[in-house]
C-alpha positions as CSV (number, residue, x, y, z in Angstrom):
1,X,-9.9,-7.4,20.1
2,X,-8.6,-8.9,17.4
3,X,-7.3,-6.7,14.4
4,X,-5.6,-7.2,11.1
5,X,-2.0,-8.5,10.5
6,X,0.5,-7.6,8.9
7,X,0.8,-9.7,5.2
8,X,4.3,-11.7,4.3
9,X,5.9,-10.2,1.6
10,X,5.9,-12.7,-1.2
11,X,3.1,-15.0,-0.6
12,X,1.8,-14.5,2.8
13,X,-0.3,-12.4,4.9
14,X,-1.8,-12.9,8.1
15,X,-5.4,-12.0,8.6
16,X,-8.6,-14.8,12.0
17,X,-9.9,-18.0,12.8
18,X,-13.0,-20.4,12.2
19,X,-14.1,-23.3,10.0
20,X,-14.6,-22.9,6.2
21,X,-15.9,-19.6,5.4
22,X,-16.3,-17.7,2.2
23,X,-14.0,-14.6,3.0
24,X,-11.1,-14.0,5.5
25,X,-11.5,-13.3,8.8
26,X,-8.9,-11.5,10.9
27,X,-5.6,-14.1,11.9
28,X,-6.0,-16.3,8.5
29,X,-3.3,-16.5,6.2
30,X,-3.1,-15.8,2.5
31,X,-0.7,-17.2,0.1
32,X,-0.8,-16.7,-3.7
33,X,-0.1,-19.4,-5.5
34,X,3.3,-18.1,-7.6
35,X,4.0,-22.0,-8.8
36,X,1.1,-21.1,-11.3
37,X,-1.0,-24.4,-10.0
38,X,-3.8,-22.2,-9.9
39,X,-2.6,-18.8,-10.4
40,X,-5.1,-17.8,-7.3
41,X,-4.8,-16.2,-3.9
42,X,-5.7,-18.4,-1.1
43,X,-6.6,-18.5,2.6
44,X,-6.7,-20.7,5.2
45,X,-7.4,-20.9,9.1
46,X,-3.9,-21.4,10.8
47,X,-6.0,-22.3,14.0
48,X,-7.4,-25.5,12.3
49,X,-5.7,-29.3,12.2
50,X,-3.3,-29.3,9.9
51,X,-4.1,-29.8,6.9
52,X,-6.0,-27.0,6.8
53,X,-8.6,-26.8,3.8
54,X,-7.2,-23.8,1.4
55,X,-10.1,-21.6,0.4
56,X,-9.9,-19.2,-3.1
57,X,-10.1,-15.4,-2.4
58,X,-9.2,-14.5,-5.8
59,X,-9.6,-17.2,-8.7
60,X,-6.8,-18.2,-10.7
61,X,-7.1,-16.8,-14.7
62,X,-3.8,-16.5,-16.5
63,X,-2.6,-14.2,-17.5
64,X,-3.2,-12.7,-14.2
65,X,-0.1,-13.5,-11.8
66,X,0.2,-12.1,-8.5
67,X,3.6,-12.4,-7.4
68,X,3.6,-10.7,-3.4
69,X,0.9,-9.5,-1.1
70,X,1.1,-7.3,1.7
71,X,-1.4,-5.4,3.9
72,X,-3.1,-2.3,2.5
73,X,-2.4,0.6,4.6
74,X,-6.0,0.6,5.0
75,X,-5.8,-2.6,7.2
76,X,-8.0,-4.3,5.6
77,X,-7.8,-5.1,1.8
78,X,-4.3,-6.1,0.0
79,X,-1.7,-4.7,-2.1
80,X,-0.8,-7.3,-4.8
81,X,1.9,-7.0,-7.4
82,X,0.8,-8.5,-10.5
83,X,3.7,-9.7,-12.3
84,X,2.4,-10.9,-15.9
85,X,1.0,-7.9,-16.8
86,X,3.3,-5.5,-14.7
87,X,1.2,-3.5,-12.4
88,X,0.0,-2.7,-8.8
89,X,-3.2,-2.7,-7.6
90,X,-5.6,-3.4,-4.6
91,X,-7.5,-6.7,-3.8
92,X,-10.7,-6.4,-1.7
93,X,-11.6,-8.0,1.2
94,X,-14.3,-9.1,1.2
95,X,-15.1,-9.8,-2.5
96,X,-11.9,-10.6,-3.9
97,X,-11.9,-8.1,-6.4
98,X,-8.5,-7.1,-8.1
99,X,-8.4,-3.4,-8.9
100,X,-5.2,-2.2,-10.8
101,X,-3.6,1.1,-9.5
102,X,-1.0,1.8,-11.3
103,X,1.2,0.4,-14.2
104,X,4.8,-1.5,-12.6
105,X,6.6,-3.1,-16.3
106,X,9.1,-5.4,-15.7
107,X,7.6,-7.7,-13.3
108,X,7.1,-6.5,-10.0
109,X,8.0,-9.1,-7.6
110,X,8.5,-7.3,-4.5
111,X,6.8,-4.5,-1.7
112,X,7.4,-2.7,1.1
113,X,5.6,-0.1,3.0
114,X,7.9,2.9,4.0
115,X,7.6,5.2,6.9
116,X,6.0,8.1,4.5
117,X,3.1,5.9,3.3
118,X,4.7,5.8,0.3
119,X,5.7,1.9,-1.2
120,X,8.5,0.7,-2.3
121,X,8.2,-1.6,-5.5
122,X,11.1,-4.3,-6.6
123,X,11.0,-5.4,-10.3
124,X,12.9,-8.8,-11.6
125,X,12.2,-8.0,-15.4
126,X,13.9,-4.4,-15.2
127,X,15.8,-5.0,-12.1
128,X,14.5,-1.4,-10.6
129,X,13.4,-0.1,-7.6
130,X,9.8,2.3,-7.6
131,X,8.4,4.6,-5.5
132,X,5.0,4.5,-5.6
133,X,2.3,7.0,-4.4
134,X,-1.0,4.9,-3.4
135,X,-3.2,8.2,-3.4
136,X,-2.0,9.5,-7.0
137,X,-1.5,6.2,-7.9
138,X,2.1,7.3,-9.3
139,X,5.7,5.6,-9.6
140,X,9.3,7.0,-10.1
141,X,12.1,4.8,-10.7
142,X,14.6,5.5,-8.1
143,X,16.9,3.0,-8.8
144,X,18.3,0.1,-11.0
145,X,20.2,-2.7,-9.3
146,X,22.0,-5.6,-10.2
147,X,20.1,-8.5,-12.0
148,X,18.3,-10.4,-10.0
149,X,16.2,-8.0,-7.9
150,X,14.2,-9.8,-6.1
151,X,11.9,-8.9,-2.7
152,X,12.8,-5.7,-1.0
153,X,12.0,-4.4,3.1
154,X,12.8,-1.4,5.1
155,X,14.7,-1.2,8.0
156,X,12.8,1.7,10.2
157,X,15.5,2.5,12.8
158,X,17.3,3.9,9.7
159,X,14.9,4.4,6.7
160,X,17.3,2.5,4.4
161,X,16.2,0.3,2.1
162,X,17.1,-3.6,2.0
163,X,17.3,-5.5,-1.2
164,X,17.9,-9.4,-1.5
165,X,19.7,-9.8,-5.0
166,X,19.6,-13.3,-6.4
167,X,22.5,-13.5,-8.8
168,X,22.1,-15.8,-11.7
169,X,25.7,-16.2,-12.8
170,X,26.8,-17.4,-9.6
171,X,25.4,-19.6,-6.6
172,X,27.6,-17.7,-4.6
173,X,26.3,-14.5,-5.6
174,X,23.2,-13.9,-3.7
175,X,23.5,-10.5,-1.4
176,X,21.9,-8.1,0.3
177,X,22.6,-4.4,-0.7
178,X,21.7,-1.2,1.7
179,X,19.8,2.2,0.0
180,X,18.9,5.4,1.2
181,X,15.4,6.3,1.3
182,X,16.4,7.9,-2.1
183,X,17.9,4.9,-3.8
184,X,21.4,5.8,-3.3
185,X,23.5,2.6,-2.8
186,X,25.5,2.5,0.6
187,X,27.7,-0.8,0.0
188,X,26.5,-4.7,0.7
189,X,25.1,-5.5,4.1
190,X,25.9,-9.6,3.6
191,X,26.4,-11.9,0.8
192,X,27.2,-15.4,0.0
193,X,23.5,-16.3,0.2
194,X,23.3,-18.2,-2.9
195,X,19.8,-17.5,-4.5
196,X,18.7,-14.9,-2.6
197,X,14.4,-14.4,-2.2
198,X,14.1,-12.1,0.4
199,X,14.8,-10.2,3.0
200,X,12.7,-9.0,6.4
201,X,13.9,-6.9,9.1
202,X,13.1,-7.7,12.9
203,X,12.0,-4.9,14.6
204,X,12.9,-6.5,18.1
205,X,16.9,-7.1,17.8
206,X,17.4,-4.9,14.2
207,X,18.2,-7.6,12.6
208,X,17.3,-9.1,9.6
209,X,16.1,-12.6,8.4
210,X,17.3,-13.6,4.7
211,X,15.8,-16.5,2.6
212,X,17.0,-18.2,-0.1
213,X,15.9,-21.6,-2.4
214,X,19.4,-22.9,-1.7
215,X,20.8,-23.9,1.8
216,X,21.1,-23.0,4.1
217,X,17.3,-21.2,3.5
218,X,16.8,-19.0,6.5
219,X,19.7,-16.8,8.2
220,X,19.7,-14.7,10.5
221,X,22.1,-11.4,10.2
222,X,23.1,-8.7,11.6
223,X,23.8,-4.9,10.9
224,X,27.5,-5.9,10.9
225,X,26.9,-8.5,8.1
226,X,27.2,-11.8,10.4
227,X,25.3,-14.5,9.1
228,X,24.0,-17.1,11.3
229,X,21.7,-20.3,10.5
230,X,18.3,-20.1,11.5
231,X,16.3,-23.2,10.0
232,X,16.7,-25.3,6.7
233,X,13.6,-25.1,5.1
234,X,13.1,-26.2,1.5
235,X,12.7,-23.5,-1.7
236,X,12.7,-21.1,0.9
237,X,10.5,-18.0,-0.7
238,X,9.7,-15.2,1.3
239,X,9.4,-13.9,5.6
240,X,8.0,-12.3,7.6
241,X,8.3,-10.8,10.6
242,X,5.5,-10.9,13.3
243,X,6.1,-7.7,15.1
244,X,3.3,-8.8,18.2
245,X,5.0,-12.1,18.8
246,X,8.4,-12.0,17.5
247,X,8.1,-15.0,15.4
248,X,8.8,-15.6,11.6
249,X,6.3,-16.5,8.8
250,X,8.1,-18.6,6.0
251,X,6.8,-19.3,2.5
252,X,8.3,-22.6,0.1
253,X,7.7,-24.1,-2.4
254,X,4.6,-26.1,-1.3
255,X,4.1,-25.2,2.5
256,X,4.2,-22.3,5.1
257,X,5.7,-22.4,8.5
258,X,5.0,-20.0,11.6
259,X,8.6,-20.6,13.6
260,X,10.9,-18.6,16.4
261,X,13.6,-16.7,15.9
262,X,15.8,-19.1,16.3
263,X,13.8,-21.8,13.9
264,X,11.7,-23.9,16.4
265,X,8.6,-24.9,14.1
266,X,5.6,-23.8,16.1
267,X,2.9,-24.1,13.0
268,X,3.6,-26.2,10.0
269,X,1.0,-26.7,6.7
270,X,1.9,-28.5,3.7
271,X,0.1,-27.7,1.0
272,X,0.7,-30.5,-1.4
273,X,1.3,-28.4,-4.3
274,X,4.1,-25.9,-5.3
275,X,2.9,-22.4,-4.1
């Protein structure tokens, strides 16, 4: 039985198959469209011949900019940061309804589920860190990083927290830096990245997977900081980890890619426009 996917940080999420339908079905793929094209959240069938047609969930209307999705701990409907107007909230599915939750200033760009139920919330305006509670719909700041904070993960064999730090004054600056679950800073896990998007852990090896807009886009590293090339892979945004199958989900600037571990391109959509 087929059953809902988890959603790549950034711009994906994996949810069916079928032709042309008017809601997501269970193994599609969302991507929001951050290149502000259409400002709207997408789908498509990753089962059809490629291209496959992009249907709107959620239409575009600046000011509105959502900026990451990721599955709802309710499996079913999304958790959206909303970066324009800095807040949280829930997207429906079906309907396609946008419901804010809770206020996020500064530009929320990043989201990650923690162990507790709890979410961990990455900002780019205010460069903090937030932990948010979904049922009292509540945030507290629990740390402020280097600018620029982008996407953030969790590493469940430790509870830390991963963030991917794209550093402005330097193309050599892009890192990754290690929390504690209480946003203590415990040193760098790898840098040298360049500009740094994001950052997913693999729950198979421990590992992580690190993209960045600059080459080389995807690495692979290690918990002893060892950096490896996976794949280049243009404006490189955002991963994600399939947990069932062991494979990646990448987001660019105009197309996503299903791939190994080790970069072999297994599914590949252009979407002729920046996403």
């Amino acid at each position: 039985m087929s059953r809902w996917m988890p959603v790549l940080a950034l711009f994906l999420l994996v949810f069916g198959a079928a032709a042309a339908r008017a809601q997501p079905r269970p193994g599609d793929w969302v991507v929001a469209d951050t290149g502000q094209t259409s400002n709207a959240v997408l789908y498509f069938d990753p089962l059809e011949a490629s291209p496959a047609p992009l249907t709107t969930l959620v239409p575009g209307h600046p000011p509105v900019y959502m900026n990451w999705l990721r599955m709802h701990p309710d499996n079913r409907s999304l958790l959206a940061a909303e970066s324009f107007s800095g807040r949280l909230g829930v997207i429906q599915v079906p309907g396609g309804v946008f419901t804010s939750i809770v206020a996020v200033p500064d530009s929320p760009n990043g989201l990650a589920l923690d162990q507790d139920g709890t979410l961990i919330v990455s900002t780019s305006g205010g460069d903090r860190l937030l932990r948010v509670d979904l049922a009292a719909s509540t945030s507290t700041v629990i740390a402020t990083l280097p600018s620029v904070l982008n996407h953030v993960a969790i590493d469940r064999d430790t509870g830390e927290i991963l963030a991917a730090i794209f550093d402005m004054n330097s193309l050599a600056g892009g890192r990754v830096i290690r929390l504690s679950r209480a946003g203590q800073v415990l040193g760098t896990l790898a840098s040298g990245f360049g500009m740094t998007t994001a950052v997913g852990w693999d729950p198979v090896t421990g590992d992580f997977f690190v993209t960045s807009y600059d080459a080389p886009e995807v690495q692979r590293v290690t918990r002893t900081g060892v950096a490896t090339t996976v794949i280049r892979f243009g404006g490189a945004n955002a991963v994600k980890v399939d947990e069932e199958t062991g494979t990646l989900v990448v987001g660019g600037f105009d197309r996503t890619a299903r791939m190994t571990a080790g970069g072999q391109i297994l599914r590949g959509e252009d979407h002729k426009h920046p996403l």
